[in-house]
C-alpha positions as CSV (number, residue, x, y, z in Angstrom):
1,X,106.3,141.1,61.8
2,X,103.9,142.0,59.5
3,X,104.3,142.6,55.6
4,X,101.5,145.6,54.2
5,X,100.7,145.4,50.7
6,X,100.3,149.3,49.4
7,X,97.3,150.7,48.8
8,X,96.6,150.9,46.2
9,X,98.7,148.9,43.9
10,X,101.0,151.2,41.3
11,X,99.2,149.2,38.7
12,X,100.6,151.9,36.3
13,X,104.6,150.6,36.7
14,X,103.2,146.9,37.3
15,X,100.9,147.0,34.2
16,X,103.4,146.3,31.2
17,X,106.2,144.0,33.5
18,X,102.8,141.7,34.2
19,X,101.8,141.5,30.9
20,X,105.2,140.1,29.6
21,X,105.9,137.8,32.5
22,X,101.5,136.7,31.8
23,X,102.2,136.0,28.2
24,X,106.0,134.2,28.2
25,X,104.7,131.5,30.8
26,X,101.4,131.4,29.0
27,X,103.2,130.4,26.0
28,X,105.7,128.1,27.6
29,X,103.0,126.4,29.4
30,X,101.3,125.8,26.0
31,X,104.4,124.5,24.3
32,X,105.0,121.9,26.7
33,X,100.8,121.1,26.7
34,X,101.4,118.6,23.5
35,X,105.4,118.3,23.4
36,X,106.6,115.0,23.6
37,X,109.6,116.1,25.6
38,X,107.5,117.3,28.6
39,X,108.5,114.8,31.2
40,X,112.1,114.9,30.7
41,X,111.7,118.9,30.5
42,X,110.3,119.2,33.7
43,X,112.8,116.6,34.9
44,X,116.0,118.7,34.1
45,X,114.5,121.8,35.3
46,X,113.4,120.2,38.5
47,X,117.6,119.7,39.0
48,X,118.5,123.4,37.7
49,X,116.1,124.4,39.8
50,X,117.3,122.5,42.9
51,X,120.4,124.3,42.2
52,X,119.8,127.6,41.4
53,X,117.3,127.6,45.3
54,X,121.1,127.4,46.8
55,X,122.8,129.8,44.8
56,X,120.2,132.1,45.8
57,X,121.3,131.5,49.4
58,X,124.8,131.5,48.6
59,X,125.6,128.0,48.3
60,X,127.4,126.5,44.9
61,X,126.0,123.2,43.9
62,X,127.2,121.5,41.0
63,X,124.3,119.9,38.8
64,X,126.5,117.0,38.3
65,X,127.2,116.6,41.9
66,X,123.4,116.4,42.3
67,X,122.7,114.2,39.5
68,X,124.7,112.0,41.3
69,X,123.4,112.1,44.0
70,X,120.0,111.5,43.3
71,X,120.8,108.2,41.1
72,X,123.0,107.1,44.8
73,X,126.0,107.3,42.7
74,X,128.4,110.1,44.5
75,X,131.8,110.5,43.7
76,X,132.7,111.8,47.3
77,X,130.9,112.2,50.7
78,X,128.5,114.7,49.9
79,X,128.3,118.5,51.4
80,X,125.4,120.2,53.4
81,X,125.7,122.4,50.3
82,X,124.3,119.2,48.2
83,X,122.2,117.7,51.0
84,X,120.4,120.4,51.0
85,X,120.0,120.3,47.3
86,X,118.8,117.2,47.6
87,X,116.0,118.7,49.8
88,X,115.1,120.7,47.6
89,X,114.8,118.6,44.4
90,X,112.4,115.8,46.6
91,X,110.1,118.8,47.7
92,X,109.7,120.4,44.4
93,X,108.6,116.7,43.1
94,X,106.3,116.1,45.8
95,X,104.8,119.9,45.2
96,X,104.7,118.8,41.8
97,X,103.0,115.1,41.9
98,X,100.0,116.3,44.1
99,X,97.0,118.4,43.5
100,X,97.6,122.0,42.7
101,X,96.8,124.3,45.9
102,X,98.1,121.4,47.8
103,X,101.5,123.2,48.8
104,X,100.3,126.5,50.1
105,X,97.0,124.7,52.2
106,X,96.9,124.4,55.6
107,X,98.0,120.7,55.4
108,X,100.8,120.8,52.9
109,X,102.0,123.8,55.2
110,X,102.2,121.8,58.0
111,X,103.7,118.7,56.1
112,X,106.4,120.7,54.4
113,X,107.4,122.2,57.7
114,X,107.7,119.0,60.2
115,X,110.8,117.9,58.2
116,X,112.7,121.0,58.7
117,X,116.7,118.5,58.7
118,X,115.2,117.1,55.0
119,X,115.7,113.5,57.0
120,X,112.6,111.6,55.5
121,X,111.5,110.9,52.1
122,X,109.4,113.8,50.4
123,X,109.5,112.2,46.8
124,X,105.6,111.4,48.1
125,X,103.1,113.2,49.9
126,X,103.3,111.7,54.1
127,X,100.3,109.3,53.8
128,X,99.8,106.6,56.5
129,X,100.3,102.8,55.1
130,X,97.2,101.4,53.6
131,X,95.1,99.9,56.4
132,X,94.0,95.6,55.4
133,X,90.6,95.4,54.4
134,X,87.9,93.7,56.6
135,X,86.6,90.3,54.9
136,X,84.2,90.2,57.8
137,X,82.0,92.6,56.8
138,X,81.9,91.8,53.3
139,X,84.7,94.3,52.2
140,X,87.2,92.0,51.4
141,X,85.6,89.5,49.3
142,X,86.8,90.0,45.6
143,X,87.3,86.7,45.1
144,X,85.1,87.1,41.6
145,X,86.2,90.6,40.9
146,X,89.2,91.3,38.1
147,X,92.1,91.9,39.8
148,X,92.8,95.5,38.2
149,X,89.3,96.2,39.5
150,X,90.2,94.8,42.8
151,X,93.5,97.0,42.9
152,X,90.8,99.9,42.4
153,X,89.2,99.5,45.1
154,X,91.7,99.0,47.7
155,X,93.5,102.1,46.3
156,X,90.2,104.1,47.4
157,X,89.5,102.1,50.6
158,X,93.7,103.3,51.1
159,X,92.6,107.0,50.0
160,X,89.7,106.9,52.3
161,X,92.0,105.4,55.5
162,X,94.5,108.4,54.7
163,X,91.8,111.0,54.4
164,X,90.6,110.1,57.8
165,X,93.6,109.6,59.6
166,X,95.1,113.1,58.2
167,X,92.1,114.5,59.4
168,X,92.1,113.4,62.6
169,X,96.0,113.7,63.1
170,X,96.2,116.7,65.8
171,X,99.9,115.7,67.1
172,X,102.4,117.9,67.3
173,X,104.9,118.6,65.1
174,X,108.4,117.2,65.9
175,X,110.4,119.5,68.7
176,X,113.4,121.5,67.2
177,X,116.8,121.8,68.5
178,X,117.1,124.6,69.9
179,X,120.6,124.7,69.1
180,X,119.8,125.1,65.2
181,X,116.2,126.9,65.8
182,X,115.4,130.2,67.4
183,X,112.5,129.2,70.0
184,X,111.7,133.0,69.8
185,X,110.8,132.9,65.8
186,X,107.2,132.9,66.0
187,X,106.9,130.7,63.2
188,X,102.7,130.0,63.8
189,X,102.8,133.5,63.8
190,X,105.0,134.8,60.9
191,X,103.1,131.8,58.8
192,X,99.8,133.1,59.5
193,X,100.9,136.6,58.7
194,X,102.5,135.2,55.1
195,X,98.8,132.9,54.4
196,X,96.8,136.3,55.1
197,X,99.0,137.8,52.4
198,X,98.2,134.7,49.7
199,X,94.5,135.6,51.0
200,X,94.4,139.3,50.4
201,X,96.1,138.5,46.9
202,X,93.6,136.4,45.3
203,X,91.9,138.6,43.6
204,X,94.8,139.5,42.0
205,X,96.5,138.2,38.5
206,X,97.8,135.2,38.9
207,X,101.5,136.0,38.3
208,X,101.3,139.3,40.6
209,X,99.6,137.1,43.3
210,X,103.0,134.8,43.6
211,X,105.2,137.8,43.5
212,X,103.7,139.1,46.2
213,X,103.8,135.7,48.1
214,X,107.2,135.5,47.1
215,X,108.5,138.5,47.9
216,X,106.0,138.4,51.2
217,X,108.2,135.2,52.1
218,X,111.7,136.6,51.6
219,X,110.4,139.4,54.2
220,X,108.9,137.4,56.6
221,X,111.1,133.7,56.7
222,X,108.5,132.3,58.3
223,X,110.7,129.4,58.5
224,X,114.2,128.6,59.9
225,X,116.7,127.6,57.4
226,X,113.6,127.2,54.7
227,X,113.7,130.5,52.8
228,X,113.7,128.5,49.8
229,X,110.6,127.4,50.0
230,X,109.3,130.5,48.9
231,X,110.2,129.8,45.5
232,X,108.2,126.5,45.2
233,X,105.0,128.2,47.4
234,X,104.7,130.5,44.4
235,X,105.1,128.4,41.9
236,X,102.3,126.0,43.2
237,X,100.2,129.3,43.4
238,X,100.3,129.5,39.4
239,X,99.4,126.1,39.0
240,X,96.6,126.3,41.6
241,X,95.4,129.7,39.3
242,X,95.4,127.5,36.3
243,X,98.4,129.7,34.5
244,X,100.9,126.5,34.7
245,X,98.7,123.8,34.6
246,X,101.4,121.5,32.6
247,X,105.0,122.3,34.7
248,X,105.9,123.6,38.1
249,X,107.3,126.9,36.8
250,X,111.5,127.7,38.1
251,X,111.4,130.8,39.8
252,X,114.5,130.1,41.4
253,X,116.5,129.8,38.2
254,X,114.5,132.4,37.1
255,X,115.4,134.9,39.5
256,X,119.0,134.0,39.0
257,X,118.6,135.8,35.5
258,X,118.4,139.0,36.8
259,X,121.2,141.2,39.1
260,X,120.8,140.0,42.5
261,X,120.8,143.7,43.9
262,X,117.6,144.1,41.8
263,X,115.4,141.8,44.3
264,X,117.3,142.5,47.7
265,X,116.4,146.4,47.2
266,X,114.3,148.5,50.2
267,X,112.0,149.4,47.6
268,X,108.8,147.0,47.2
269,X,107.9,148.4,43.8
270,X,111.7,147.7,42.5
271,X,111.5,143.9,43.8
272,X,108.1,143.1,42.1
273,X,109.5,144.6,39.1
274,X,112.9,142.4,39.0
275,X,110.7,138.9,40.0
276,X,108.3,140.0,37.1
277,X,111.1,140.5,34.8
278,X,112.9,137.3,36.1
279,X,109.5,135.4,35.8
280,X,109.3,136.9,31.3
281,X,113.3,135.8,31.5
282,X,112.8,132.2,32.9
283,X,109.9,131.5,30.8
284,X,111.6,132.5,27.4
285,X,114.9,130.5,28.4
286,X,112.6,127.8,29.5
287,X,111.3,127.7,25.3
288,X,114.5,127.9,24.2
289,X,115.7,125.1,25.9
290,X,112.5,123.1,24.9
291,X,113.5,123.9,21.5
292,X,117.0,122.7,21.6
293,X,116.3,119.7,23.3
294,X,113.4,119.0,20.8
295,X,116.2,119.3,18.2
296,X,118.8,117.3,19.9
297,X,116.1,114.6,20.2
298,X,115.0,114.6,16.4
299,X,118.8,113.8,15.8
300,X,119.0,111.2,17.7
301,X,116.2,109.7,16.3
302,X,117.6,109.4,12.8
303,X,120.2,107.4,14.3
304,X,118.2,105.0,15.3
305,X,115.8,104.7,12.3
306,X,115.8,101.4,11.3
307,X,116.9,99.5,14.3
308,X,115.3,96.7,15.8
309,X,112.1,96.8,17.9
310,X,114.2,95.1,21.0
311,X,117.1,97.6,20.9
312,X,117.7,99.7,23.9
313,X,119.4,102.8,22.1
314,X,115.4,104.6,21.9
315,X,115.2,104.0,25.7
316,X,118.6,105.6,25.8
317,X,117.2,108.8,24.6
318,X,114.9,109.1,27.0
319,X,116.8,108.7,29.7
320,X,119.2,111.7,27.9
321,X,116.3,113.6,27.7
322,X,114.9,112.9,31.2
323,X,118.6,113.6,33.0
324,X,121.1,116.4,32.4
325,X,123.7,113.9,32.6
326,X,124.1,109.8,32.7
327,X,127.1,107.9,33.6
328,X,127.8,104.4,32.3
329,X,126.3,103.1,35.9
330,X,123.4,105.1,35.9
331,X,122.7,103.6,32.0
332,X,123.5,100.3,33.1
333,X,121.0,100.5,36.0
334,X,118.0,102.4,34.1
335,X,118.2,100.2,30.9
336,X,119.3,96.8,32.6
337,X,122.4,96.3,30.5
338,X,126.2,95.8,31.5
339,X,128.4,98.8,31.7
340,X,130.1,97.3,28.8
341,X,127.1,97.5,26.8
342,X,126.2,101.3,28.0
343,X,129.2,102.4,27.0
344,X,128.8,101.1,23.6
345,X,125.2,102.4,23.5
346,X,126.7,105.7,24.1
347,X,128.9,105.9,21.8
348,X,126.4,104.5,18.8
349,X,124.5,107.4,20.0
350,X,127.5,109.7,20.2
351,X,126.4,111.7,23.0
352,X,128.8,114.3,24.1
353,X,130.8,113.7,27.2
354,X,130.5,116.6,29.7
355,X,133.1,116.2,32.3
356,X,136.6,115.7,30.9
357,X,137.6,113.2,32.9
358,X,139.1,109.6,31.8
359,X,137.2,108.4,35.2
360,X,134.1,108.9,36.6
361,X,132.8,110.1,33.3
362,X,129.0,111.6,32.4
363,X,127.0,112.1,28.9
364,X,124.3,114.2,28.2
365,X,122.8,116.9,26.2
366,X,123.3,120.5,27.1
């Protein structure tokens, strides 16, 4: 399977669509350069985003659920539905913690493919343990160096170890079941055929480069059960372009913003056009939501003007901030207070509560 990009482009349809989608994420990428909320931004779209990467696929996954789930707190066994979620929220934080570029390289390829059952941990990119230093040959003695300086060094001695061992790593990757996998797939094949598209687009704007990848992904699945992954791929793209250089941009969410019929049609030209309008859509609800949150915050604040240096209602706020729900465990766990004292934390704060429950119940900030 092979995908063919046109040639050439119909850069006269594509012209206006790219300038809109290149200007909202500019300016959402700006906003959240110097806002104090960034972190906890990025935070609660990583779990809309998690979500919205199943609905695409046809799966409902409710953000609280997830939430949950994450902090180890789940109110009942949880679904392949949320498992799955799961997998997705831990791989758009590892795309996110490492280098731009690294996601759609050869290596981070390969690394976000070997785990294809979401079994290991993937809050951190696979690195070997760091390998003991050798006093013999006068590596080890820091007997009269300071001890941050010393943690220095044997951070890069552990760097170096990884480096080489990655490099030399030329094992396979773990066997499928062939009960869930189709042996026949071809994925060496259909991946090589997807990377050669990513190539070919580089010349390319930024934005119109991940559309393409995206879209080149959806029509290849060049992995089983992974399609998406597509979603992330591109959005590591922008960052590696420099056009998100301070967030990991939705597209999944995004895309959810626009009719589903739009991005599933024959047409090429009619896709590009719906993920370039999805991309201008995300970007402006992603300001507006920086802008209410921003709000919500500066409330808060005022009610904790005045308080003393030691009390835990500030820390409070940035856990709100950081989550799209807490529960009185999750409070208690973050802050290091009773449950007693969360729920009297919250309701100093008198932060909304979400579920309508008498049991089980979450706060946050909408």
């Amino acid at each position: 399977m092979v995908y063919h990009l046109p040639e050439p482009l119909p850069w006269a349809s594509l012209a206006s669509p790219l300038a809109a989608a290149e200007d909202a994420l500019a300016r959402l990428d700006q906003l959240l350069a110097t806002s104090p909320i960034r972190h906890g931004w990025c935070a609660r779209t990583d779990f809309s985003d998690a979500c919205a990467s199943l609905a695409l696929q046809g799966d409902l996954v409710l953000l609280e659920d997830l939430v949950l789930h994450d902090a180890g707190r789940d109110r009942h066994a949880p679904s392949q539905g949320l498992t799955r979620a799961h997998a997705v929220l831990r791989t758009r934080r590892r795309i996110a913690a490492v280098e731009p570029g690294w996601a759609t390289s050869p290596t981070g390829l390969a690394a976000l493919s070997e785990d294809p059952d979401g079994a290991t941990d993937q809050d951190a990119v696979p690195v070997p343990a760091a390998l003991p230093v050798d006093a013999a040959n006068g590596e080890g003695d820091l007997d009269g160096v300071d001890d941050a300086f010393a943690a220095e060094l044997a951070g890069i001695d552990a760097l170096i170890a990884r480096s080489n061992r990655l490099l030399a790593d030329t094992s396979a990757v773990r066997e499928k079941s062939p009960l869930l996998y189709d042996p026949a797939w071809g994925e060496t094949d259909r991946l090589s055929n997807w990377r050669q598209v990513v190539a070919d687009t580089r010349t390319l704007p930024p934005i119109l480069a991940a559309t393409l990848a995206y879209d080149a992904w959806a029509a290849l699945e060049p992995l089983q059960h992974r399609a998406w992954l597509g979603s992330l791929l591109a959005a590591d793209l922008l960052r590696a372009r420099d056009k998100a250089r301070h967030h990991l941009p939705a597209f999944a969410s995004a895309l959810r913003r626009v009719p589903r019929d739009r991005w599933l049609m024959r047409d090429p030209l009619t896709r590009w056009l719906a993920v370039l309008g999805a991309v201008t859509a995300g970007a402006e609800q992603g300001m507006r939501d920086h802008d209410r949150w921003m709000l919500a915050r500066e409330g808060l604040l005022l009610k904790v003007r005045g308080r003393r240096e030691s009390s835990s209602l500030p820390r409070l706020i940035d856990l709100v901030l950081a989550r799209p729900l807490v529960s009185t465990t999750t409070i208690a766990d973050e802050l290091g207070v009773t449950p007693r004292a969360a729920q009297t934390l919250v309701a100093e704060l008198g932060l909304r509560e979400l579920t309508g429950r008498e049991r089980y119940r979450a706060w946050g900030i909408l």
